[in-house]
N, C-alpha and C positions, 0 to 999 in steps of 0.2 A: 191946167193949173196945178200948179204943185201945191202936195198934201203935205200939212205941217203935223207932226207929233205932240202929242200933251206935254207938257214940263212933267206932270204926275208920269206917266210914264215912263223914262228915265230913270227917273228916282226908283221906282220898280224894280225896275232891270239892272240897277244897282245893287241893290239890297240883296238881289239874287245872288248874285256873282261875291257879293262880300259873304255871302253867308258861302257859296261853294267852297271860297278860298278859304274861310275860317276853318271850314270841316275839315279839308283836305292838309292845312297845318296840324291841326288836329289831330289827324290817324297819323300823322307824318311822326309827328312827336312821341306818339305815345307808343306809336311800333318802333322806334330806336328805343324808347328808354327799356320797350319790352324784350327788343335784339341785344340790347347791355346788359339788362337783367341773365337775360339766357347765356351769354357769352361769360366764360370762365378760365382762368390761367390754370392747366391741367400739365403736368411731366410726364413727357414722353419716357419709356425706358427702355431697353435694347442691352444686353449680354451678350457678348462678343458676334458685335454687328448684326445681331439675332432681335427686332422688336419684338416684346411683349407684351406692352399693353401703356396704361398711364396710372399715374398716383396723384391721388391731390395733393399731397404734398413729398419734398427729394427726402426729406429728415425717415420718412417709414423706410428707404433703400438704404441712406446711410447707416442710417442706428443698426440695420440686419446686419450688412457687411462689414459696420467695424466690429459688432458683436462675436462674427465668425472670426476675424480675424485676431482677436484678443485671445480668444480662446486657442488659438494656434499658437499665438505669441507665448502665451502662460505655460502652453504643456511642453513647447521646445523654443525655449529661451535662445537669442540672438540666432536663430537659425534662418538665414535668408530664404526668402520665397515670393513667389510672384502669384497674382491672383487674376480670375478671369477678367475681363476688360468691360464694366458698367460705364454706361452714358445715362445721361439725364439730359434732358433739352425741355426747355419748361414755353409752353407755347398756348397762346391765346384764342379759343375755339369756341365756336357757338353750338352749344347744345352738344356739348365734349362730354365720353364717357370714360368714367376710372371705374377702375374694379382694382382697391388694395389689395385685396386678400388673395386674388387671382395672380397678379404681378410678383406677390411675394413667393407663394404658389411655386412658381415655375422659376423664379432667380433660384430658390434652392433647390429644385432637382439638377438647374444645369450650373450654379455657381461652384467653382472648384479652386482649391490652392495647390500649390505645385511646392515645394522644398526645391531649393539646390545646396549642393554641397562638391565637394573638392577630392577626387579619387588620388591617392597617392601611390604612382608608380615607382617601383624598384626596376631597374633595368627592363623598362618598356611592360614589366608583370605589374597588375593593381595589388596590393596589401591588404588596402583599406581606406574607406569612404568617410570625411570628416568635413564639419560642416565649414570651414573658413582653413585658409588654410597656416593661421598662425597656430591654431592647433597640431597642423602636422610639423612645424619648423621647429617648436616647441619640443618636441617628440624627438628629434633627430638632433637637437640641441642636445637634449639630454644621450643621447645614444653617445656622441661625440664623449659630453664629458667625461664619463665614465672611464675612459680613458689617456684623459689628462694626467701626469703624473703625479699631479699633487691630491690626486684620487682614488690611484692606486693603493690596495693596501699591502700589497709586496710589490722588492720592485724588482725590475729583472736584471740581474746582472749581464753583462754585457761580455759577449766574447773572449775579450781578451783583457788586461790587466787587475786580477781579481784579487790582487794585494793593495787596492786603494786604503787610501790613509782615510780621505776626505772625500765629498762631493759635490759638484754643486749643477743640477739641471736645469736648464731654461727650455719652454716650451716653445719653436719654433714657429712650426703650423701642425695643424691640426684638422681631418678634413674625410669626409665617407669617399669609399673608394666608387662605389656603384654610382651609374647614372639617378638622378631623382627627378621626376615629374611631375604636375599636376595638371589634369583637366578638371574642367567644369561642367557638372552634368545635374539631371533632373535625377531627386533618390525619394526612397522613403523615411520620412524623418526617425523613424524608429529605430531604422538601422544603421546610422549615424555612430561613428566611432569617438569614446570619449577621449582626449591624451593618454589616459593609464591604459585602456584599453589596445592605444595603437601601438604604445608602447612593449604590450606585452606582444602582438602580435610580430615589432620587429625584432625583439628579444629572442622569439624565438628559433623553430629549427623547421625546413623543410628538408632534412633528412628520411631515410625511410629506415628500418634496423636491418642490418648486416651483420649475419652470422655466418662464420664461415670454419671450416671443418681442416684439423690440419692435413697436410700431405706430408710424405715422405721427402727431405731435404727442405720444410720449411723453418722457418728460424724468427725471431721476433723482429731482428731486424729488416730481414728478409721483407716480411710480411708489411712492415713499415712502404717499405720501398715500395713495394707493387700492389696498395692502396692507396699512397697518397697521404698517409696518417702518420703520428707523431708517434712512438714507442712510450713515451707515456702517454697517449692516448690510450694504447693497446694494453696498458698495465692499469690502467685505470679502471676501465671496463671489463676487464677481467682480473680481480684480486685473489683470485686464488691460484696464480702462477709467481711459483719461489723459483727465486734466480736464473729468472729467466727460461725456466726449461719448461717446454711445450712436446706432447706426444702425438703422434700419429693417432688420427681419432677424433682428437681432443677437437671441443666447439669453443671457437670465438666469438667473443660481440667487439665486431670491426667500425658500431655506428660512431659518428662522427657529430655531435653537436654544433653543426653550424649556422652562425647568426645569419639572417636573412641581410645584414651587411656591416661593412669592414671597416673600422674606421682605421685611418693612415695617421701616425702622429711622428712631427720629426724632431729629433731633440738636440740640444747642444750640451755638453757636459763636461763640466771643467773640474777636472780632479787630481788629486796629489797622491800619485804611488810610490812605493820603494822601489828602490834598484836592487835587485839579488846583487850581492856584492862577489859572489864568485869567489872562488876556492883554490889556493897556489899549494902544488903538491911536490913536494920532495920526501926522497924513500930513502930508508936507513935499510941498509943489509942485514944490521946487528936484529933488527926486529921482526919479531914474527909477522909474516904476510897476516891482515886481517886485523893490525894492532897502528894504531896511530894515536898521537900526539898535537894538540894544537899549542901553535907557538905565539902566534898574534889571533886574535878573536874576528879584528874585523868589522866592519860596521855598512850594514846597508843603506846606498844613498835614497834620495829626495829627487821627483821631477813632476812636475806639473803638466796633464797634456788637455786636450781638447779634443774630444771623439763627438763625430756626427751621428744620430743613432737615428735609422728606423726603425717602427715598429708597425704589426698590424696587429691591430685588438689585443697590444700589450704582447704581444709574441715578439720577440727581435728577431728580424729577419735581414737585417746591414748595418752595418758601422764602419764608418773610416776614419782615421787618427788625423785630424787633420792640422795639429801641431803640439810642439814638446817643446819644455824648457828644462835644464838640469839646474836643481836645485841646490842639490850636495851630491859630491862625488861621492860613488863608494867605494870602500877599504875594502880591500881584498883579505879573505881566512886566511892562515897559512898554515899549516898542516904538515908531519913530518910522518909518514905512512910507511910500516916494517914492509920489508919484500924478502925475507928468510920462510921459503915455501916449507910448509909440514905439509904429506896430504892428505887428504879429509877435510882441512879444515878451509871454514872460507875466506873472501878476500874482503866481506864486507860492502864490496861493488858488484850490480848485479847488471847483467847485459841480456836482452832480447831473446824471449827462448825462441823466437824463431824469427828467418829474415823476411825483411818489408814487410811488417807488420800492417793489418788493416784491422782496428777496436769496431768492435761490433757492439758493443756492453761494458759501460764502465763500470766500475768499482764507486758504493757508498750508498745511502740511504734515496731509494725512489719512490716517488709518493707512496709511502708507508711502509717499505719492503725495504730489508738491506741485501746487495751484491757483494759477494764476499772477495770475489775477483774482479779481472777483466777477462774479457771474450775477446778474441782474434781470429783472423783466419789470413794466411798466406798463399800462394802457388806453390810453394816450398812448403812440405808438408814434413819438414824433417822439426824434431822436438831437441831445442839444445837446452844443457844444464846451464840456468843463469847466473851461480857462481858455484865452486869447488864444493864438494861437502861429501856425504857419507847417507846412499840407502838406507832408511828406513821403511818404505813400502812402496813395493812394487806388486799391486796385483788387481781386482775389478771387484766392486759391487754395484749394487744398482743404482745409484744415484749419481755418482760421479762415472760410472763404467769402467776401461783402463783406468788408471791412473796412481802417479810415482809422489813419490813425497821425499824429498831429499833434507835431510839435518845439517846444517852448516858450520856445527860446533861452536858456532859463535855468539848464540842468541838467538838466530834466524832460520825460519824453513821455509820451502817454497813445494807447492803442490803444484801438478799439468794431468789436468784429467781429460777424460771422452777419447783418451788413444785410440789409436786402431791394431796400435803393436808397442810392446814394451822390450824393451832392447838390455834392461838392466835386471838386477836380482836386489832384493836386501841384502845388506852388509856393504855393498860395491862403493869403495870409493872413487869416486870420479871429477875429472876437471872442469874449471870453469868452459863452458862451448864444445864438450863431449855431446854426441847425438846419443839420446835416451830412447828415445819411441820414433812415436810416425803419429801425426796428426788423423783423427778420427771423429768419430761421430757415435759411441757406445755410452750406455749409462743414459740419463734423460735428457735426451738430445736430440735435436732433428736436424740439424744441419754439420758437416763437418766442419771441426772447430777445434781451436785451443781456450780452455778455462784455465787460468794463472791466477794463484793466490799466494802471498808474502804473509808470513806469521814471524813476528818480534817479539819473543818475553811470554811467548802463548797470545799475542793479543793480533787480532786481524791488523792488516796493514791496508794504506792504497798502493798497489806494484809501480803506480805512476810516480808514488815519489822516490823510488830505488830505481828506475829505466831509465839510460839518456835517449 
């Protein structure tokens, strides 16, 4: 027979089961809301791919690293820099631990800023390190202008036509002669170049000082040549050499101030000179040689030309004419010149005391110093009288050594000193292109040489403007 169950029963075994399942919603419930409670949004942190730890909150990382970086900002203004490489990852974890103080801890032993800045190269050599490199452009802008013409405060006459009326210069181009470069590298902000500083850096000289000791046969110009240096370089640096004379012995400062670089400028220049108008000569018998007459005066013309000029750091080093126009003709002097020879007396025309001349030293005022002659030197070592006259001294001291001094009875005398041999006496009247001496090297002189000196009225002359 089958056994039937109570209804009461049932309901029993109900109740049980509803009470299991109530418990077990229960713990269910109350251990999520206690896994919520424990679970917490915690920021991972990491310095270049390096974890360190977490923060409860990114703003304790930020606020340190913009603080470091403010403070970089402040002490070197727009100086670009890169900094080590912070992550934050902000991540959801149950029973997650932060440690601030720790995390911070350790961003600052290993958190670093780097600078970069801009080395600027002169022909493949660095100068100097600046942080951007409109500073260095800036720098060489300026180096440039310096030598624009309309900057200059002298300007340099140009080779040739140096009776201009008027002028007028346009700057064509302008431009450093040296390679220029930049790289980008990692520096210390400290030593970071300011513009006046880079400035003075290209201003100046990587020269070293050259002193140098005369020899026997050397001579300024001499000396020019076989340094590479300008004669007024050489007179510059040493200001206590008069007219040019230098002794065996003697010490030079041969340095050379050179800019660490060159700027090239090219110019165009449109100017109005005169024409020498040239001189028409016919000779009277009835008159004494040395005596003339003008019969028409003459007038020097007008032309306008166009000269290419280069320049390096304002030095002229080429020019070419690269067109003329004739403005006004000019009149010719006319002159009627006695040819009744006395002798002693001169002709008032003075010719070459010696042939193929090569000027070593002109005549006139050199940074601070006057030349009372010029210096020559020939292969033809023979001394001619440059016009007729009349001995007044022939014999040596120490400053000039040989040398003759000839009176032309006309106004005019003419000196050739540093002979090696004198050939004449005082009293000697002699002809224009009579041989006097022999070219020499006596008196204060290192190189064998002729010094020629033209005296008018007693007053020094240039011999340039009496020599064709």
């Amino acid at each position: 027979m089958r056994k039937t169950i109570p209804i009461g029963s049932f309901r029993f075994i109900n109740k049980v089961w509803l009470a299991v399942v109530f418990f077990i919603i229960v713990i269910t419930i109350g251990l999520g809301l206690w896994v919520s409670i424990q679970t917490k949004e915690i920021f991972n942190i990491s310095i270049n791919d390096e974890y360190l730890g977490s923060t409860s909150t990114p703003d304790i990382v930020k606020n340190w690293v913009d603080a470091e970086k403010l403070e970089f900002e402040m002490q070197f203004p727009d100086v670009q820099y890169s900094s080590s490489k912070i992550e934050i990852t902000p991540q959801r974890k149950f029973m997650g631990k932060i440690n601030d103080d720790k995390v911070l801890k350790e961003i600052a032993e290993l958190f670093s800023i780097e600078a970069s800045g801009y080395k600027l190269l002169v022909e493949g050599k660095v100068v100097g390190t600046v942080k951007n490199k409109q500073i260095a452009q800036k720098a060489l802008t300026t180096i440039e202008s310096m030598y624009d013409p309309k900057n200059l405060k002298q300007e340099v006459m140009t080779l040739s036509y140096k009776n201009k009326q008027e002028s007028k210069t346009e700057l064509k181009s302008i431009k450093i002669v040296e390679s220029i470069a930049f790289e980008k590298v990692t520096v210390d902000p400290s030593e970071l170049l300011t513009e006046n500083q880079l400035l003075r850096v290209l201003r100046g000289s990587n020269e070293k000082n050259i002193i140098y000791q005369v020899k026997a046969g050397d001579c300024i110009s001499c000396l020019a040549q076989k340094f590479n240096i300008s004669q007024k370089d050489i007179l510059a640096n040493n200001p206590w050499i008069k007219n040019d004379f230098i002794g065996i012995g003697d010490e030079l400062d041969l340095t050379v101030n050179r800019a660490l670089l060159s700027v090239r400028t090219e110019e165009i220049s449109n100017e109005t000179v005169s024409i020498p108008n040239g001189v028409q000569v016919t000779y009277d018998e009835s008159m004494r040689r040395g005596t003339s007459k003008v019969i028409n005066p003459g007038k020097p013309g007008l032309k306008k030309i166009t000269i290419n000029t280069i320049k390096v750091n304002g030095e002229l080093v080429d020019e070419v004419l690269v067109g003329a126009e004739v403005i006004i003709k000019p009149i010719e002097k006319q002159i009627v010149q006695g040819s009744k020879v006395i002798p002693g007396i001169g002709t008032g025309s003075f010719g070459w005391p010696i042939v193929k001349p090569q000027i070593t030293s002109e005549y006139g005022k050199r940074w601070g110093r006057q030349h009372e002659g010029i210096d020559t030197v020939s292969t033809n070592r023979n001394i001619f009288a440059a016009d007729s006259g009349k001995v007044i001294y022939a014999a040596k001291n120490s400053g000039y050594g040989n040398h003759i001094i000839i009176d032309h009875q006309n106004g005019y005398q003419t000196l050739y000193a540093h002979l090696s041999k004198i050939n004449v006496k005082r009293g000697d009247l002699i002809e224009k292109g009579d041989v006097i001496g022999i070219m020499g090297n006596t008196g204060r002189s290192t190189g064998v040489h002729l010094h020629f000196e033209v005296e008018k009225n007693n007053k020094q002359q240039n011999p340039m403007k009496f020599l064709d």
